[in-house]
N, C-alpha and C positions, 0 to 999 in steps of 0.2 A: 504494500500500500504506500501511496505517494504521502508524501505529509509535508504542507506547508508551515515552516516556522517564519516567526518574525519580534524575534524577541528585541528590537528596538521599537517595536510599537509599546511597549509596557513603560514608559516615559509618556510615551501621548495618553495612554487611558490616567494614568496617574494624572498629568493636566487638565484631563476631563472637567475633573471636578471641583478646581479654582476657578474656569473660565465662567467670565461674566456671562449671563445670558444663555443663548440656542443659537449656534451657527445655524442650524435649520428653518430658526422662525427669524433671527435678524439681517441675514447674509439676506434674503429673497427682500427685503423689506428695502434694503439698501440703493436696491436698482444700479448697482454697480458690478454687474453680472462677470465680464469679462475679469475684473479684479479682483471678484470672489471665487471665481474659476465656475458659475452657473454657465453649463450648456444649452440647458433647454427648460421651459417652462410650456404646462399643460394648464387645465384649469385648475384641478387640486395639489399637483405636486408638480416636481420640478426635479432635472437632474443636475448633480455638479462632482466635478472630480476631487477626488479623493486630494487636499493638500498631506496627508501624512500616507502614502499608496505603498500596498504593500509589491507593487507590478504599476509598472508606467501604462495607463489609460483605468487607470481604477477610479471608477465610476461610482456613484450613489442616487437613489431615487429617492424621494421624503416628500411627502403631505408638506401641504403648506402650516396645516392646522397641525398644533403642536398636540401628539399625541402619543404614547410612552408603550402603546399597548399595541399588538397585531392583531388581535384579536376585537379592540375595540374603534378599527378604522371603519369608516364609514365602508358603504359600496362602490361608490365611487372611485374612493381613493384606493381600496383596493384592486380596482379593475384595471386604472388607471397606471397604478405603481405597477402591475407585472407588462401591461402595455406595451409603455415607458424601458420597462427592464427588458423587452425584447426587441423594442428599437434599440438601445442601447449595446447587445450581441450584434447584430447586423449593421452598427455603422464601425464599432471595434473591428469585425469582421473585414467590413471593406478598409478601414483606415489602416490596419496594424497588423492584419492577416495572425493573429495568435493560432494556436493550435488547441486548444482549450478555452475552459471557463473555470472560476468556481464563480458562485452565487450563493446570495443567506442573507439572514437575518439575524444579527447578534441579538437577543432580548435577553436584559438585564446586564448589569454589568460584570457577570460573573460569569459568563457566557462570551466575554469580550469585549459591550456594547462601551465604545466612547462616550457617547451621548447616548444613556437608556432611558431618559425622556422624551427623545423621540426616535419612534422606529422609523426606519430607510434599509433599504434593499442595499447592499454591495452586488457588485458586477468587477471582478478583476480578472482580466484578461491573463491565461498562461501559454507559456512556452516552454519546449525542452531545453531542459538545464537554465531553466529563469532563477535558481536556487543555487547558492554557493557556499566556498565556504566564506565569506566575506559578511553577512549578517551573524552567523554562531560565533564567528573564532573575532571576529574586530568590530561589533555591534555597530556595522556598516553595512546601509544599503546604497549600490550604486547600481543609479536611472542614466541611462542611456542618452536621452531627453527630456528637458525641461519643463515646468506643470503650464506653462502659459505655451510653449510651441505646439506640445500634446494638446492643451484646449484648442487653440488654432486650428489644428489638424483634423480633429472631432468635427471643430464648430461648422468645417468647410462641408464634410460629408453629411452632417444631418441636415444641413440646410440645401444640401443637394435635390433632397427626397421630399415627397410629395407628400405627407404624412396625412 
């Protein structure tokens, strides 16, 4: 079995919980999309890439409405978030050709979740041998490319598509 680590993310969940606010309910409020790194907005949610990614195009999907629960999203936003999460596969797809996915839903913070007041979908794109030893042995992750060229390069493909 394949097994993703990423133990320099345990610095950002630890941050979690200082940070002012909801990236999820004030980043959209902002209207300053491109510098939040928001790709796309729908009527309930919206996507944005992942600024702490565990794989360069690592995406997230979240309700606009701040809501902690999966269980307790509306219809909409439900229908809408897996949508979303499958445009999201097919523009990864065209932009970055991976060869894999994984997909989920951290709920609670013991489960992972950065922010477990509001759930959002992950979408992180994989490839062979995306995993080294460079995160276990020097709690470094090195991206190939940058979070605002990758937004770029996204932003170009979905806005291609008729949706």
């Amino acid at each position: 079995m394949e097994q993703l680590f990423a133990p320099w993310r345990m610095a950002y969940i630890d941050s979690a919980d200082k940070q002012e606010g909801c990236i999820f309910c004030d980043f959209p409020r902002e209207n300053r999309d491109r510098e939040r790194l928001i790709l796309a907005r729908g009527e309930s949610v919206f996507v944005i890439l992942n600024a702490f990614p565990y794989n360069p195009g690592h995406l997230m999907v979240a309700p606009f409405r701040h809501e902690g629960s999966y269980e307790n999203l509306r219809e909409d936003e439900f229908m809408e978030m897996h949508r979303y999460g499958q445009r999201c596969v097919k523009v990864l797809k065209e932009a970055m050709d991976p060869q894999g996915f994984n997909m989920g839903i951290n709920i609670g913070k013991i489960a992972g979740a950065g922010f477990a007041g509001h759930v959002h979908l992950h979408i992180v794109p994989r490839w062979n041998g995306d995993t080294n030893f460079m995160p276990v042995i020097g709690e470094t992750k090195v991206l190939p490319v940058s979070l605002h060229e990758t937004w770029g390069n996204l932003k170009k493909v979905w806005e291609a598509h008729a949706w």
